[in-house]
Each structure stands twice: as C-alpha cells, then as structure tokens.
C-alpha positions, 0 to 999 in steps of 0.5 A: 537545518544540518539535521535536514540536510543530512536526512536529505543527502541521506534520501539521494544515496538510497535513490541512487542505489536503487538505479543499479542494485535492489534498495528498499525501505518499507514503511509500516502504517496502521489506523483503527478504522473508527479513529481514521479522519473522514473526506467528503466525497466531491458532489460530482463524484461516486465511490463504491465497491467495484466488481472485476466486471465493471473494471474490466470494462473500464480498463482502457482508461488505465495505462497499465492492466491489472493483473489478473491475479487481483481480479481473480481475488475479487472474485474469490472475495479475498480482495475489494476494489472501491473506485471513485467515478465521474459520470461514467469515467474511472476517476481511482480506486483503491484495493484491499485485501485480506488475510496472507498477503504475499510478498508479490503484493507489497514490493517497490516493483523487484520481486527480490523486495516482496515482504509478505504480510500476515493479517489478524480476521478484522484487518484489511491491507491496502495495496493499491491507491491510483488516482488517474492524472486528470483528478488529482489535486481533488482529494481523492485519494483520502475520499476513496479510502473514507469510503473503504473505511466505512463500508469496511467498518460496516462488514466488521473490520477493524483496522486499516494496515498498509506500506510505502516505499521510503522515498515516495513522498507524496505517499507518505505525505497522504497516508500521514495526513489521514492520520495513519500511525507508523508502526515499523520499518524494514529495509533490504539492501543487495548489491552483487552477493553481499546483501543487508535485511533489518526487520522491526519489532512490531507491537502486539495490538496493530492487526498484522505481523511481517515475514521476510524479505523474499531476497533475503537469503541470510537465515539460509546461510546461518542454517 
C-alpha cells in the first residue's frame, strides 16, 4: 500500500511539472509480430490499409488535421495507415512507419522532447492510434493493431516497436494488454537552463536503438 502510494504521489509531481516545464518519461515497448495476441475485428467493422486519398476524404470527421508530412510518408511508402470503418464513417486508425524515425514523430507534444528512433529492416513504429469518441469501449484499438500485425507480417516485417508517455494510463493499460514487452525508458527533465536527460541500455535483439533527446544540450556542454 505505501509502495502505491508513493508510485502515485510520484505520477502527480511529474504531471504537475509538466504544466509549467518540459517533463517527459518515454516508455520502450516492443512485440515480435507472431508472438502478439489477435482481437477479432467487430462484424460491423472493416480495417484495411488506407491511402492519403481516402483519408483525406475523411478528414472532416476528425478534430485535428493530419499533418502533411504523414501523409506525404504514405505516399512515399515510408508510412502505413490501417483504419477501422463503420459503413462509410472513419471509426480509427492507426500509423506506422519505418526505418529513421524523427524526434518530431515521437514527443509528448514539445518538440524539446522529440526522441528519434532507428529501426532495423524488419521493424515498423507505431506512432499513431485514435479511436474517435463515439467507438470507444469496442476494442478497437487492439483490433486495429491485429490488423497491421497481420498484414505487416504478410509483407516480412517482424517486429512491432512503439512509446508512450509516462503518465498516459490507458496507453499503457492497451499496449500491456496486448502483451507489448517493456523494453527501457528514458526521461528529459528541463526547468530554465538546468536540464536532466537518462537514456536506458537497450538490449541487442528488439529491432530498433534511440538517440537523443532533442532538448538535451548536455553532451554540447561536455564537448
């Protein structure tokens, strides 16, 4: 019970830090995509690999735009959107993308906490999972990410990498669930011109090894 506690009173400090100075804890998550648990896709649903087009058509649906660069790495064949519709309406989607992943594809919205990525051949990130309001509670997400498992597997790849920020529960509730392994975590801590970076050491065999945090000036200062 203390032990929960403190974890807890632990996570409140860090959200409230994150309110007025850049915080960030970045969970490492890897699965081998044969070893990953399978979710039915609802009868009423269809997931399916998705091009720019057709996501632009249905962009009104969403509160945000994509950006344009995902949309450009679709088409360059860098990226892959596999999204989840009921009859004609976008119920989720979600991305992935392969080879260098740049530190503006995985932060917790600064950029000072982008972290880039670098992926073997057979690996793919997943950086993007939405399920829109009015389908939650279906499963969907973990139908979604069956879906890009399968069809990934069918093209070679072999392992499914992706992150969550520390303090984003239900993320971390989905990815465990579907039995992801956490492989490491870094954090980047900055608070005027005082700033903390710790990086973990990755195992060999998890498809993928990390650079530095962009807002991490340290090693400039130590050179």
């Amino acid at each position: 019970m203390k032990t929960q506690s403190t974890r807890s009173t632990r996570w409140l400090a860090y959200r409230v830090v994150r309110r007025f100075a850049i915080a960030n804890v970045c969970h490492f998550y890897q699965s081998p995509i044969d070893k990953m648990p399978r979710t039915p896709t609802p009868s009423e649903y269809d997931i399916c690999s998705c091009s720019s087009k057709r996501l632009r058509e249905h962009a009104s649906e969403l509160d945000y735009a994509i950006p344009e660069r995902d949309l450009e790495m679709l088409d360059a064949g860098a990226a892959k959107c596999f999204a989840a519709f009921q009859a004609d309406s976008l119920a989720g989607f979600a991305w992935v993308a392969f080879g260098n992943i740049t530190g503006e594809m995985n932060h917790d919205g600064k950029p000072a906490t982008g972290l880039p990525i670098q992926l073997v051949d057979e690996a793919a990130f997943v950086f993007q999972v939405l399920v829109l309001p009015a389908y939650r509670g279906r499963r969907l997400y973990a139908a979604i990410l069956s879906q890009m498992a399968d069809q990934l597997q069918d093209n070679g790849m072999h392992t499914l990498v992706l992150t969550t920020e520390g303090s984003n529960q239900n993320a971390l509730k989905a990815v465990q669930r579907m039995q992801f392994r956490k492989v490491g975590q870094a954090s980047f801590f900055r608070i005027g011109p005082l700033s903390r970076a710790t990086y973990p050491t990755l195992p060999n065999d998890i498809g993928f090894t990390i650079g530095r945090y962009v807002g991490d000036d340290t090693a400039a200062h130590s050179s």
